[in-house]
CHARMM internal coordinates of N, CA and C (Angstrom, degrees):
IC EDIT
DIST 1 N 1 CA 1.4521
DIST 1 CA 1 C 1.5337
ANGL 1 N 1 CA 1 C 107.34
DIST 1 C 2 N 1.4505
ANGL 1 CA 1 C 2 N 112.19
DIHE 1 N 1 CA 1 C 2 N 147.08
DIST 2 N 2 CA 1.7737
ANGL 1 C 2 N 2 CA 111.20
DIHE 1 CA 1 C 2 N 2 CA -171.99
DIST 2 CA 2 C 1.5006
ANGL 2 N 2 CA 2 C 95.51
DIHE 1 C 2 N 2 CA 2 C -101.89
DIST 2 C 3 N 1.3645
ANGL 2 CA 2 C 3 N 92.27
DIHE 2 N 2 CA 2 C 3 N 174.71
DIST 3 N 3 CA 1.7989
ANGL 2 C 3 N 3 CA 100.83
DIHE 2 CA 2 C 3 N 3 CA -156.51
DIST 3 CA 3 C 1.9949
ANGL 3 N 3 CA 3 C 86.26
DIHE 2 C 3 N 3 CA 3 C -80.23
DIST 3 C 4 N 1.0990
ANGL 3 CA 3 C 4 N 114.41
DIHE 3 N 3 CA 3 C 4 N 0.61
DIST 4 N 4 CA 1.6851
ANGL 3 C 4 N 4 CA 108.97
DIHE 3 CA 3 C 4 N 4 CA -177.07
DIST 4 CA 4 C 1.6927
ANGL 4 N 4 CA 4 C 101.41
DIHE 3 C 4 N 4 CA 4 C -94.42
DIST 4 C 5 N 1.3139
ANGL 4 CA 4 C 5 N 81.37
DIHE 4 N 4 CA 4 C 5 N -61.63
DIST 5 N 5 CA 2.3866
ANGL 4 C 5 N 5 CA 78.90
DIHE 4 CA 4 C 5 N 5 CA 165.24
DIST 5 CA 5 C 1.6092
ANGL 5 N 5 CA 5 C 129.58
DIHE 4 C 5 N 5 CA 5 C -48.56
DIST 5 C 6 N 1.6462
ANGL 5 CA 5 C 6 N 95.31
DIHE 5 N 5 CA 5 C 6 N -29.80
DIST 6 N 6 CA 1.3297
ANGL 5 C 6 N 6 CA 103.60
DIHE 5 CA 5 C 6 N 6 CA 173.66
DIST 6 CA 6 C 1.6576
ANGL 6 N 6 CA 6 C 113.05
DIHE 5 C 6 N 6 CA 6 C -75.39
DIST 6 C 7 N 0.9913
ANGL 6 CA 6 C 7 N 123.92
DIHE 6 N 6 CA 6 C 7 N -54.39
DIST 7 N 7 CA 1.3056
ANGL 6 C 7 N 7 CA 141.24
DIHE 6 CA 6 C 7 N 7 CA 142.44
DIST 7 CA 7 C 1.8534
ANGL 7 N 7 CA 7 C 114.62
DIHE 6 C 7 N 7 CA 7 C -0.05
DIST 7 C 8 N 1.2609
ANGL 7 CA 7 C 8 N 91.98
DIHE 7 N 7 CA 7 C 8 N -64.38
DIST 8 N 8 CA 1.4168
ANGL 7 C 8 N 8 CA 109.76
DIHE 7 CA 7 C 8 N 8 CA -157.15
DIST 8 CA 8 C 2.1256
ANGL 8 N 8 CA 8 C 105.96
DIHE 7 C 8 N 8 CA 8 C -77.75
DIST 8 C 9 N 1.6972
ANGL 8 CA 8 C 9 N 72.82
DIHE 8 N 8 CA 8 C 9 N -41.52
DIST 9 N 9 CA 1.5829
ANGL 8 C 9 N 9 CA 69.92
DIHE 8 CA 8 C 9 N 9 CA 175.31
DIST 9 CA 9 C 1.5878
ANGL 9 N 9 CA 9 C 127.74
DIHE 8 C 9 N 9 CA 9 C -75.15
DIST 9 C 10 N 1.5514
ANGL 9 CA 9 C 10 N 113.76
DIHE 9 N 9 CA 9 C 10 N -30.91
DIST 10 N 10 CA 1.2495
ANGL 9 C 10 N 10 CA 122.93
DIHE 9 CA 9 C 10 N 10 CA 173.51
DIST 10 CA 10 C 1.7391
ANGL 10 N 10 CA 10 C 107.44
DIHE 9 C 10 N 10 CA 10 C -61.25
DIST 10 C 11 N 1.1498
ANGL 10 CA 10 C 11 N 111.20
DIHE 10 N 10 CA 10 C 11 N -24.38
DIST 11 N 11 CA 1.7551
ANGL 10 C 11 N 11 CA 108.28
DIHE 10 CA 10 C 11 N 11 CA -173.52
DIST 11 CA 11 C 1.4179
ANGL 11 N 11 CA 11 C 100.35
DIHE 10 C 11 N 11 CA 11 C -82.98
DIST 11 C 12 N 1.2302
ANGL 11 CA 11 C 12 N 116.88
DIHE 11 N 11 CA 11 C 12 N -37.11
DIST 12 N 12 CA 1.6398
ANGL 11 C 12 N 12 CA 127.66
DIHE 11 CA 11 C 12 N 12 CA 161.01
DIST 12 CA 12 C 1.8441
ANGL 12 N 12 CA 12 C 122.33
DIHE 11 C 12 N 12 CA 12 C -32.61
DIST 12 C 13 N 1.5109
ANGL 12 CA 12 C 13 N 79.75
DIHE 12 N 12 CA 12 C 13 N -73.47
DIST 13 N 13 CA 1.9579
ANGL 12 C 13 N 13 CA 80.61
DIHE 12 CA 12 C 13 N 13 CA 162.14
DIST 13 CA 13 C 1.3502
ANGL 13 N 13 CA 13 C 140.20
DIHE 12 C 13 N 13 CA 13 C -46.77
DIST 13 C 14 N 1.9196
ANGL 13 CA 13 C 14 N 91.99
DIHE 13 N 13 CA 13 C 14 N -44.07
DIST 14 N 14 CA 2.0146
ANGL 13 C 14 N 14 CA 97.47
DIHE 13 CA 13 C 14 N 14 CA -173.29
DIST 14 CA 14 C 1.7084
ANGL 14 N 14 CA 14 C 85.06
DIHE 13 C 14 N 14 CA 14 C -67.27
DIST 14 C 15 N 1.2235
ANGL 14 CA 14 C 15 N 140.96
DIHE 14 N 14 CA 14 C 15 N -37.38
DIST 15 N 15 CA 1.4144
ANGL 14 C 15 N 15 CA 133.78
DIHE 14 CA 14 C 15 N 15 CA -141.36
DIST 15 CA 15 C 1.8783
ANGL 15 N 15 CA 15 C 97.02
DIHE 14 C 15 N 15 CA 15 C -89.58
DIST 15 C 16 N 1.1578
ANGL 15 CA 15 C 16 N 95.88
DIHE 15 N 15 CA 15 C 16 N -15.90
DIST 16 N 16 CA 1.8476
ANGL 15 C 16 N 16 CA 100.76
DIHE 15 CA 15 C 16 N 16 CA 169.57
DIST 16 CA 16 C 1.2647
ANGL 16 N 16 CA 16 C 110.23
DIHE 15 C 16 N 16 CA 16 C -89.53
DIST 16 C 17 N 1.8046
ANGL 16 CA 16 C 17 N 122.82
DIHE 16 N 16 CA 16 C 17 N -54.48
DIST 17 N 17 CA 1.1710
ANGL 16 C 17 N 17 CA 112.43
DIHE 16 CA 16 C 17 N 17 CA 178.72
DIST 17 CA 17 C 1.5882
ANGL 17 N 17 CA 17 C 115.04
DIHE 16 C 17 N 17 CA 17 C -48.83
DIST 17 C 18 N 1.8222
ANGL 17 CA 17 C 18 N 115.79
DIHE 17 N 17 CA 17 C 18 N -46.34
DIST 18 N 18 CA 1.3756
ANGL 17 C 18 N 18 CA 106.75
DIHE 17 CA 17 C 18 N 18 CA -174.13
DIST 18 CA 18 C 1.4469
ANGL 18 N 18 CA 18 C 119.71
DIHE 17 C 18 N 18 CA 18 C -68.22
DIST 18 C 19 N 1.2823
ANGL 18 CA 18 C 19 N 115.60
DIHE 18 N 18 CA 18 C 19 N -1.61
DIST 19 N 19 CA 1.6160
ANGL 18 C 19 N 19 CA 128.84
DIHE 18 CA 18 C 19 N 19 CA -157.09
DIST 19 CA 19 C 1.9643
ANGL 19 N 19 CA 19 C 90.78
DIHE 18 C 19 N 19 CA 19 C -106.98
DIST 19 C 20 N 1.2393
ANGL 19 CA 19 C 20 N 131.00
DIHE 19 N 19 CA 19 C 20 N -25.03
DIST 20 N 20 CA 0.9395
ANGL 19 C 20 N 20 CA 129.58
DIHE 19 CA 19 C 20 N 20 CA 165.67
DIST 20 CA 20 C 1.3758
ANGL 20 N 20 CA 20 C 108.41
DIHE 19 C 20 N 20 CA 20 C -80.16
DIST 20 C 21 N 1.4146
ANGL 20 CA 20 C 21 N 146.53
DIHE 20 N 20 CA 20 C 21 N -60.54
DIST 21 N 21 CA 1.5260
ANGL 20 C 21 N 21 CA 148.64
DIHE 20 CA 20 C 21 N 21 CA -151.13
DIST 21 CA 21 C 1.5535
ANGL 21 N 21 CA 21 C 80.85
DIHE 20 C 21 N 21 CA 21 C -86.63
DIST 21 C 22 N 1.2736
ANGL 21 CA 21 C 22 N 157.78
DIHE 21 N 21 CA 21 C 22 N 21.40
DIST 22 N 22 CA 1.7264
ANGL 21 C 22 N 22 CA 139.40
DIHE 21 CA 21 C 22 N 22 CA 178.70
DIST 22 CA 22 C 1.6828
ANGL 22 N 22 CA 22 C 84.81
DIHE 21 C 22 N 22 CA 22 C -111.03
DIST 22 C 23 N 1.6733
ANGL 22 CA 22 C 23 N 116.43
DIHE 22 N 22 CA 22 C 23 N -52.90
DIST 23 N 23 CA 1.1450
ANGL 22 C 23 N 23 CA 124.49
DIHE 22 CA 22 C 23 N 23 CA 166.62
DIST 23 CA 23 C 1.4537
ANGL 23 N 23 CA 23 C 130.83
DIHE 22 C 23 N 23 CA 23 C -45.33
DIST 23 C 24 N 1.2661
ANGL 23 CA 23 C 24 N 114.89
DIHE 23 N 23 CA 23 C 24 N -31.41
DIST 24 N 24 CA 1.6780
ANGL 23 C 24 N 24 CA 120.87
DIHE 23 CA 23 C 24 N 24 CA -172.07
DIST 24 CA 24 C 1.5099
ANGL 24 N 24 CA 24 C 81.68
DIHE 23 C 24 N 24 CA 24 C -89.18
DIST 24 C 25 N 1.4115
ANGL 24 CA 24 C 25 N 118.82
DIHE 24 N 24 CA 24 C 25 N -49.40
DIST 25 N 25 CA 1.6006
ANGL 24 C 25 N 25 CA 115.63
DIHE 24 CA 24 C 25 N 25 CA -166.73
DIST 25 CA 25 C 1.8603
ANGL 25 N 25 CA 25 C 110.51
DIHE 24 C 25 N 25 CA 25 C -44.79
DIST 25 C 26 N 1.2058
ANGL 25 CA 25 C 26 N 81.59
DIHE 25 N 25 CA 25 C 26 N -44.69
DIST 26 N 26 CA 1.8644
ANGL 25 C 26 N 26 CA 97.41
DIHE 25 CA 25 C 26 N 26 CA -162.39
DIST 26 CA 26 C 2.1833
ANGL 26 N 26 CA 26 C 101.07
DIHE 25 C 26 N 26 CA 26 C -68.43
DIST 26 C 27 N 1.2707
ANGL 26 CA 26 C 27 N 93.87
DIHE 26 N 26 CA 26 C 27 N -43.89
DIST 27 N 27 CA 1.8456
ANGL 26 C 27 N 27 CA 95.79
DIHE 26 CA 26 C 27 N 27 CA -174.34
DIST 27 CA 27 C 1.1361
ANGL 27 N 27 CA 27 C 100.67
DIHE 26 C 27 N 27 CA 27 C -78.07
DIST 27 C 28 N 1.6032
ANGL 27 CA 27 C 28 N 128.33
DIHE 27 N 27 CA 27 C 28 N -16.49
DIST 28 N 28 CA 1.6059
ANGL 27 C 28 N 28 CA 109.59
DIHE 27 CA 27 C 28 N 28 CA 167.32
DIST 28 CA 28 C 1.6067
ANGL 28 N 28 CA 28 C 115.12
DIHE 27 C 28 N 28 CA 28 C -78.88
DIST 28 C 29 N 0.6903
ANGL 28 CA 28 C 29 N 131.97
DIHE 28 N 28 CA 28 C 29 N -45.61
DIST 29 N 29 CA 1.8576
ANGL 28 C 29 N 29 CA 144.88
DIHE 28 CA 28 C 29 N 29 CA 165.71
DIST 29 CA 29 C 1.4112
ANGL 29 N 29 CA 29 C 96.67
DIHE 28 C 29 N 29 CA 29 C -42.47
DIST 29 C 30 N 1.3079
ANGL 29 CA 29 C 30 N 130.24
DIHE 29 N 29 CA 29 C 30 N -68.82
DIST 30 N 30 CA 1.6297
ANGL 29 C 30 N 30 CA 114.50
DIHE 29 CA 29 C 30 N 30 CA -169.51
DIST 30 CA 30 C 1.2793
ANGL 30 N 30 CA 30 C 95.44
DIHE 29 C 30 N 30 CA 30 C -75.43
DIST 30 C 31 N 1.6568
ANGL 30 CA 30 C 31 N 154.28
DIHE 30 N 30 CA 30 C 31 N -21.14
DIST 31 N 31 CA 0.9757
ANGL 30 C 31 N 31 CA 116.73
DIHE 30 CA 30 C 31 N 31 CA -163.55
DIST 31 CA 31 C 1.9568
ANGL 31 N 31 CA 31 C 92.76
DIHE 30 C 31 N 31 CA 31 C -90.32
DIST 31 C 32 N 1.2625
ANGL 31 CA 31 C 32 N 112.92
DIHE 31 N 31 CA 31 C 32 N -30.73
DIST 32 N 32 CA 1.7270
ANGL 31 C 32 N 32 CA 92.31
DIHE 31 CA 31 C 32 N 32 CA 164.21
DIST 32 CA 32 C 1.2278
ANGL 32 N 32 CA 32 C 116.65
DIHE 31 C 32 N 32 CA 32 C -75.75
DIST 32 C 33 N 0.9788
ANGL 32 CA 32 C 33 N 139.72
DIHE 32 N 32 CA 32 C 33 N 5.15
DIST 33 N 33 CA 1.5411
ANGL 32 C 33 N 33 CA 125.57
DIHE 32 CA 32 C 33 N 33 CA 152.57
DIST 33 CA 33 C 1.7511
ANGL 33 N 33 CA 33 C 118.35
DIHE 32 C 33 N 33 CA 33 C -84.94
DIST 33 C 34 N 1.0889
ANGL 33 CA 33 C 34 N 100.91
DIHE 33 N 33 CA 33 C 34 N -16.41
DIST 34 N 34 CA 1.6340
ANGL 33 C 34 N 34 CA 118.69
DIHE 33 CA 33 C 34 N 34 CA 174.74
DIST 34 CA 34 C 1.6214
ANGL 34 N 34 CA 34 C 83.87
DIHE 33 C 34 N 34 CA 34 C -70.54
DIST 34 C 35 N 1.3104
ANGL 34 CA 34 C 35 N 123.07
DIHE 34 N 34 CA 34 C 35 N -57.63
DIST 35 N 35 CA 1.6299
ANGL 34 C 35 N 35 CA 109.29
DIHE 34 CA 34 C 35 N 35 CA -149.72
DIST 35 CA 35 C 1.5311
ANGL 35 N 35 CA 35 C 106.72
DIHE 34 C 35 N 35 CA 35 C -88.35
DIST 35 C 36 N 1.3608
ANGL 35 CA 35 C 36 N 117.41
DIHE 35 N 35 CA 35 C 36 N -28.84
DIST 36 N 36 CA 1.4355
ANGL 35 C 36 N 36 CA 110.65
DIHE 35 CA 35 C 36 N 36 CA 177.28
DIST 36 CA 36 C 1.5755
ANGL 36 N 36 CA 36 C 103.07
DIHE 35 C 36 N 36 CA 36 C -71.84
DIST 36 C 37 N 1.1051
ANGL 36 CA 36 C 37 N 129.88
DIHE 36 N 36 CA 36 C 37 N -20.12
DIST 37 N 37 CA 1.4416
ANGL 36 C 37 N 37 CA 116.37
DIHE 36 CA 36 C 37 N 37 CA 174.45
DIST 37 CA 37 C 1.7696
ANGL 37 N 37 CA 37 C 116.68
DIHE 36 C 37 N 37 CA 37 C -69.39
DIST 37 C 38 N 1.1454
ANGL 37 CA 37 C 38 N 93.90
DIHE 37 N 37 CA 37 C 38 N -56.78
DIST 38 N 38 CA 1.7064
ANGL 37 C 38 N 38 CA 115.06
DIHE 37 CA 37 C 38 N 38 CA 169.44
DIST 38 CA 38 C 1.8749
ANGL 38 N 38 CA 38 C 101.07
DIHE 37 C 38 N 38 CA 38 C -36.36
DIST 38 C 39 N 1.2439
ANGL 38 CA 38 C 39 N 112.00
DIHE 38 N 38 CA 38 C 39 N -72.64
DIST 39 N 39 CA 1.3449
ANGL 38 C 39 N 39 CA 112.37
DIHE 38 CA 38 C 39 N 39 CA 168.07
DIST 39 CA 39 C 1.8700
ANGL 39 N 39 CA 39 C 126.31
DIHE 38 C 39 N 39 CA 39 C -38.41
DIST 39 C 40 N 1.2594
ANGL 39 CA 39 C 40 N 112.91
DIHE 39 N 39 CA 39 C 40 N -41.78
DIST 40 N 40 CA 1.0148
ANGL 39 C 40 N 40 CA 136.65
DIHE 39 CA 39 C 40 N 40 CA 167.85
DIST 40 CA 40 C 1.7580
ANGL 40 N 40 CA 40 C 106.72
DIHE 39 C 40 N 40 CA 40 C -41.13
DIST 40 C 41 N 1.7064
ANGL 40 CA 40 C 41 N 97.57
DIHE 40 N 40 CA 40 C 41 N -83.47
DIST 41 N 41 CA 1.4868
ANGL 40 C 41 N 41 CA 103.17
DIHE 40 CA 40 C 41 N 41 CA 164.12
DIST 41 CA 41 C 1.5035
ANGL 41 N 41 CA 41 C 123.97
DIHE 40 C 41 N 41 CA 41 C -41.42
DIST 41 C 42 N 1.4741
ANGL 41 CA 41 C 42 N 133.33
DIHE 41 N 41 CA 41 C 42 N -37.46
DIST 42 N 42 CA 1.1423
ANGL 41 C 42 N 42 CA 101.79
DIHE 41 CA 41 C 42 N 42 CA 172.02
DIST 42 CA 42 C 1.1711
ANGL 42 N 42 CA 42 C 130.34
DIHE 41 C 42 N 42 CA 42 C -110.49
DIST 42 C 43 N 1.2219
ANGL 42 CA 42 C 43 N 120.76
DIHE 42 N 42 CA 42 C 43 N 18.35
DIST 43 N 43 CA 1.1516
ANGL 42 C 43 N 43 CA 140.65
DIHE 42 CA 42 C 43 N 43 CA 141.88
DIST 43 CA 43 C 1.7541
ANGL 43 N 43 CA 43 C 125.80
DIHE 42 C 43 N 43 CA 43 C -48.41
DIST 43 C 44 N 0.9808
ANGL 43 CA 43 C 44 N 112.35
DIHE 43 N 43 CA 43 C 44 N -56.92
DIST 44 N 44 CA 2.1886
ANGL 43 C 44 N 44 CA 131.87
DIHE 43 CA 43 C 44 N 44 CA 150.85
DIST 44 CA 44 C 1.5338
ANGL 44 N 44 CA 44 C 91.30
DIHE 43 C 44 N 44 CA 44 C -56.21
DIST 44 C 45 N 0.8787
ANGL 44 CA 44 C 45 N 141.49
DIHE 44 N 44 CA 44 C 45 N -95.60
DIST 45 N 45 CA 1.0493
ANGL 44 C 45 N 45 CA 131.61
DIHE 44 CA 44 C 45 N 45 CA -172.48
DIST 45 CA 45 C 1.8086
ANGL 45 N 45 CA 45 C 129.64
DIHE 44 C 45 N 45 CA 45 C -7.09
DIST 45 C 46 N 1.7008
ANGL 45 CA 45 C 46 N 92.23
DIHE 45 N 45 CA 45 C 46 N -56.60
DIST 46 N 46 CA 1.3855
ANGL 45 C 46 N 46 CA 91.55
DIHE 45 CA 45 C 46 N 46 CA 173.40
DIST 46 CA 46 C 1.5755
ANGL 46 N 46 CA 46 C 114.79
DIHE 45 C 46 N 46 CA 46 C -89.40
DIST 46 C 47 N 1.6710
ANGL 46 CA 46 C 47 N 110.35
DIHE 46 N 46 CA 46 C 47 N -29.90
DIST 47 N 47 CA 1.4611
ANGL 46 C 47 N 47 CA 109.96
DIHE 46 CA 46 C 47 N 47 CA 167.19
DIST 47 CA 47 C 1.7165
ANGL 47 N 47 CA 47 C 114.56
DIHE 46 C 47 N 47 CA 47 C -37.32
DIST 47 C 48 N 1.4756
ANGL 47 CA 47 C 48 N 104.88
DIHE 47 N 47 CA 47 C 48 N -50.05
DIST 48 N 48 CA 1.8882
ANGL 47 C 48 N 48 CA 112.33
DIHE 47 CA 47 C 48 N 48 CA -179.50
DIST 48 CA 48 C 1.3659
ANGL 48 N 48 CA 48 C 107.68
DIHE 47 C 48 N 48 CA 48 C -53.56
DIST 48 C 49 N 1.4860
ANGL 48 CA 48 C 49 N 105.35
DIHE 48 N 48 CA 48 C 49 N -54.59
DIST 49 N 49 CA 1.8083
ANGL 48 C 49 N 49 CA 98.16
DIHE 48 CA 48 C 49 N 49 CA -170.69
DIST 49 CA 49 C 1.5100
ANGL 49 N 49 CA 49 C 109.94
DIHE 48 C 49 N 49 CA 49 C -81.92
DIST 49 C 50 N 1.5978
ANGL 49 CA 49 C 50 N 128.28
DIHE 49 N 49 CA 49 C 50 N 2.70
DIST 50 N 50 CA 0.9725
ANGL 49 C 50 N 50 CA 96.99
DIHE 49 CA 49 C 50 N 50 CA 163.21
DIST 50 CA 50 C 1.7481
ANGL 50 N 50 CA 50 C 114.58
DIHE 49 C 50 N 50 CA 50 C -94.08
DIST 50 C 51 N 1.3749
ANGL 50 CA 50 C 51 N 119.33
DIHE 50 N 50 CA 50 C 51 N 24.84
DIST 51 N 51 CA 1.3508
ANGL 50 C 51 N 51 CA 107.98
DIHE 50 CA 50 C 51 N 51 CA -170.95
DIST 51 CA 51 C 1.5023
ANGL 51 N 51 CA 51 C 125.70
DIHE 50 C 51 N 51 CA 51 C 102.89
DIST 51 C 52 N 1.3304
ANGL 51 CA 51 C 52 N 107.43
DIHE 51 N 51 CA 51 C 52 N 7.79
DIST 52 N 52 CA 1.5799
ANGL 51 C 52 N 52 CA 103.58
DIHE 51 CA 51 C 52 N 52 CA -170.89
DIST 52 CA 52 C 1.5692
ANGL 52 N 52 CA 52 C 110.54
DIHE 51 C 52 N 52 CA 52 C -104.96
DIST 52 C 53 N 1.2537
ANGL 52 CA 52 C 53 N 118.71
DIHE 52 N 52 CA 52 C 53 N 124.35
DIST 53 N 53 CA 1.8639
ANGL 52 C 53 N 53 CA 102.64
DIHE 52 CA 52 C 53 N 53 CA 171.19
DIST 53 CA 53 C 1.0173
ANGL 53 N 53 CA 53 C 131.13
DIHE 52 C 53 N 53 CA 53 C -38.90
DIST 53 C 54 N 1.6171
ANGL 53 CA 53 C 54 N 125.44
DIHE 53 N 53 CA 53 C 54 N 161.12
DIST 54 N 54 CA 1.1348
ANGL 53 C 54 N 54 CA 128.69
DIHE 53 CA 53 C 54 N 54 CA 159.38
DIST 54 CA 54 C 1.5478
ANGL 54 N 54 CA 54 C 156.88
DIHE 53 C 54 N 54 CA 54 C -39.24
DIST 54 C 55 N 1.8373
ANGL 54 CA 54 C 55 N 78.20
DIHE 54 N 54 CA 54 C 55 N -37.68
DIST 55 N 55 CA 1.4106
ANGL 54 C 55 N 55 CA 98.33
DIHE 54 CA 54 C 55 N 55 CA 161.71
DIST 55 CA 55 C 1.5666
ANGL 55 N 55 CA 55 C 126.78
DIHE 54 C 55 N 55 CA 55 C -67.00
DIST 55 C 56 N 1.2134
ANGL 55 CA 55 C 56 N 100.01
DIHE 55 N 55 CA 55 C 56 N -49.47
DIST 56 N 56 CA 1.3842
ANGL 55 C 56 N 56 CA 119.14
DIHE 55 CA 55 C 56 N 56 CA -172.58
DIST 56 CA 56 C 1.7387
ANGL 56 N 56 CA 56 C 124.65
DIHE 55 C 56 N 56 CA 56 C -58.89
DIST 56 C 57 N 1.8410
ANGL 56 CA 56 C 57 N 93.04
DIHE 56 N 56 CA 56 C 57 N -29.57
DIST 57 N 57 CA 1.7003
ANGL 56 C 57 N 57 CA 119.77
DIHE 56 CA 56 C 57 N 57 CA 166.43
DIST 57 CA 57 C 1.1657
ANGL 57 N 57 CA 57 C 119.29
DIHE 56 C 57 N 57 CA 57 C -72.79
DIST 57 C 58 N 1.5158
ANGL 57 CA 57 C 58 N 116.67
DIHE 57 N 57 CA 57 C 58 N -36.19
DIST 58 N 58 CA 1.5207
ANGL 57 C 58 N 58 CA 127.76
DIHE 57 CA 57 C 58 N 58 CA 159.70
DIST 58 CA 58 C 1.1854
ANGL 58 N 58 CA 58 C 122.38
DIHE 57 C 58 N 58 CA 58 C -46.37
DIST 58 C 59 N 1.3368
ANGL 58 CA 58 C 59 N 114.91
DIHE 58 N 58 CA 58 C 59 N -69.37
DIST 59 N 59 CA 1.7592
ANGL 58 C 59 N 59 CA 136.41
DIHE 58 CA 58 C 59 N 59 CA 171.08
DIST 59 CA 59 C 1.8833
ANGL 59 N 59 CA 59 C 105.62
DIHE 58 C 59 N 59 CA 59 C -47.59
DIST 59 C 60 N 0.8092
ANGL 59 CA 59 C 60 N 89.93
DIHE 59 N 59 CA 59 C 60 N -16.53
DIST 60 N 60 CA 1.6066
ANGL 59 C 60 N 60 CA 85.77
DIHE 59 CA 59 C 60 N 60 CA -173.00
DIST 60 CA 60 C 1.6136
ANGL 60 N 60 CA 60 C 116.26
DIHE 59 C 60 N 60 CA 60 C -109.16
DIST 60 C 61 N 1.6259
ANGL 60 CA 60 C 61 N 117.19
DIHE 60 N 60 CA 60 C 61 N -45.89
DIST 61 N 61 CA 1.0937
ANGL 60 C 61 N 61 CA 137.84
DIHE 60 CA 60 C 61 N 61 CA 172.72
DIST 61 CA 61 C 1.6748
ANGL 61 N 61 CA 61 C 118.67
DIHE 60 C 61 N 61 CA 61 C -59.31
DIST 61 C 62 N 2.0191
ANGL 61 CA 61 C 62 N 113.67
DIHE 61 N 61 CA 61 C 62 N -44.54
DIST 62 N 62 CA 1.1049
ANGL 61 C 62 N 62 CA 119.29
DIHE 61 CA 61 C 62 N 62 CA -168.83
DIST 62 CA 62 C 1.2628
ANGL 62 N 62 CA 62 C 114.18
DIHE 61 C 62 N 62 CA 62 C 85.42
DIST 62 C 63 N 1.9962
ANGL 62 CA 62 C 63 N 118.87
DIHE 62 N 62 CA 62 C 63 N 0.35
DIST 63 N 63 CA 1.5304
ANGL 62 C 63 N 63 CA 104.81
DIHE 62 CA 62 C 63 N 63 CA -173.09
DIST 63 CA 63 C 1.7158
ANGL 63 N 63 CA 63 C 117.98
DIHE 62 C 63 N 63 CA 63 C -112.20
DIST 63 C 64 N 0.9246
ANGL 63 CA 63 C 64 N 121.93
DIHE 63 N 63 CA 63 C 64 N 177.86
DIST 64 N 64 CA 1.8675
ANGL 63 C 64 N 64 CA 124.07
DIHE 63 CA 63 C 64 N 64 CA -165.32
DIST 64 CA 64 C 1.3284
ANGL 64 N 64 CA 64 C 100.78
DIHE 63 C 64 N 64 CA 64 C -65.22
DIST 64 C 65 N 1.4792
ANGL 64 CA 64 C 65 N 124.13
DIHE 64 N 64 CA 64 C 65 N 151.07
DIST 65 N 65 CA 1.5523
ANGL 64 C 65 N 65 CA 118.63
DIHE 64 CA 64 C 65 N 65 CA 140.42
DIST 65 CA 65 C 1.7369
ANGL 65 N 65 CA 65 C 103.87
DIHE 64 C 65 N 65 CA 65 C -29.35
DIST 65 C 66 N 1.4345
ANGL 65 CA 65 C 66 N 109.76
DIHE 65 N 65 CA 65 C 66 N -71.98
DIST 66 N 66 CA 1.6508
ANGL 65 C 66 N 66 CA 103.56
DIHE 65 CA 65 C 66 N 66 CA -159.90
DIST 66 CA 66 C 1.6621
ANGL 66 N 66 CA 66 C 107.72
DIHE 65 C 66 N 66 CA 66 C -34.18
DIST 66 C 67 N 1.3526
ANGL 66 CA 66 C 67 N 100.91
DIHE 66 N 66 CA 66 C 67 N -38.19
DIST 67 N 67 CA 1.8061
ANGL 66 C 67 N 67 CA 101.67
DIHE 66 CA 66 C 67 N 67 CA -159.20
DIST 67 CA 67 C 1.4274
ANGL 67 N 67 CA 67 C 100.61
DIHE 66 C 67 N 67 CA 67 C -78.94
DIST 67 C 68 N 1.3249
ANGL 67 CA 67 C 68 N 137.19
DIHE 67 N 67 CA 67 C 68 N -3.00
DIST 68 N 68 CA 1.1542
ANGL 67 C 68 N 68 CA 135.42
DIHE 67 CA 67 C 68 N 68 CA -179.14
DIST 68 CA 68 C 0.9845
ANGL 68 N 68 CA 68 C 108.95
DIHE 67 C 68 N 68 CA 68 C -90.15
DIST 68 C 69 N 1.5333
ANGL 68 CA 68 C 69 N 115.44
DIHE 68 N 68 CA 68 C 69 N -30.34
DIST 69 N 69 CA 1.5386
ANGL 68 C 69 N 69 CA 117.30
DIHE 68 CA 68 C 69 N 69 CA -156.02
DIST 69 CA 69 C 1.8025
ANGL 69 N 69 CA 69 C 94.84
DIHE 68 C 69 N 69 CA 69 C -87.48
DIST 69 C 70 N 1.4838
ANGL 69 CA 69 C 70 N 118.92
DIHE 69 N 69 CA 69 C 70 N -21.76
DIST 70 N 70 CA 1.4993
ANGL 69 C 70 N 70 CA 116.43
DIHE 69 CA 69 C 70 N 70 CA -178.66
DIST 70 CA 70 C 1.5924
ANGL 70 N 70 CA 70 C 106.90
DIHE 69 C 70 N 70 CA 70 C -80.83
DIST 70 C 71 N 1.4219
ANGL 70 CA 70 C 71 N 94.20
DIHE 70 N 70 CA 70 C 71 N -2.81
DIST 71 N 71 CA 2.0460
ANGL 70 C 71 N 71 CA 82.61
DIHE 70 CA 70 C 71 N 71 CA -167.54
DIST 71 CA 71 C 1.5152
ANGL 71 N 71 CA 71 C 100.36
DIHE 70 C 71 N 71 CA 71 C -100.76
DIST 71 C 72 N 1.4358
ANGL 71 CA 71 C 72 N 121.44
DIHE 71 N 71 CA 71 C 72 N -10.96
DIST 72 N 72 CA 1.3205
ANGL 71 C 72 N 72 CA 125.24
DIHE 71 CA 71 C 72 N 72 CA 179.00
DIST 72 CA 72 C 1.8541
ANGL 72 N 72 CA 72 C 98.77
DIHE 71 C 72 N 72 CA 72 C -67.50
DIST 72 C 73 N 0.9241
ANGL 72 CA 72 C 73 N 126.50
DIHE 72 N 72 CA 72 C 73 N -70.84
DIST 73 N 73 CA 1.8046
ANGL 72 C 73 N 73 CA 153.68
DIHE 72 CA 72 C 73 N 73 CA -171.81
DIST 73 CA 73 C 1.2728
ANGL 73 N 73 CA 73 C 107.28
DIHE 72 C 73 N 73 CA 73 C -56.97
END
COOR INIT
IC SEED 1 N 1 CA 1 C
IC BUILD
């Protein structure tokens, strides 16, 4: 192997290793944004059945009318 192939391939690796940790970076963030939402929902959820408005589940929760209206159904 020439010191340019050698070269080439080692720049290859860092660009996989960094191309993997941008990836692990990125599926950890959506998967906590996956879970603080999830939390979110059942959290409204129980806010609704215990009696509290909509508004007030909103203001508190951070989530849409739309998303309220799916967690009732």
């Amino acid at each position: 192997m020439t010191l340019i192939e050698r070269i080439r391939a080692a720049d290859r690796r860092k660009g996989e290793r960094q191309g993997r940790q941008v990836g692990l970076e990125e599926g950890l963030e959506k998967g906590l944004e996956k879970g603080q939402h999830v939390a979110a929902l059942r959290i409204a959820r129980q806010m609704l059945a215990d009696g509290l408005d909509r508004e007030t589940v909103q203001r508190f929760t951070g989530l849409t009318a739309e998303e309220l209206q799916d967690v009732s159904h």
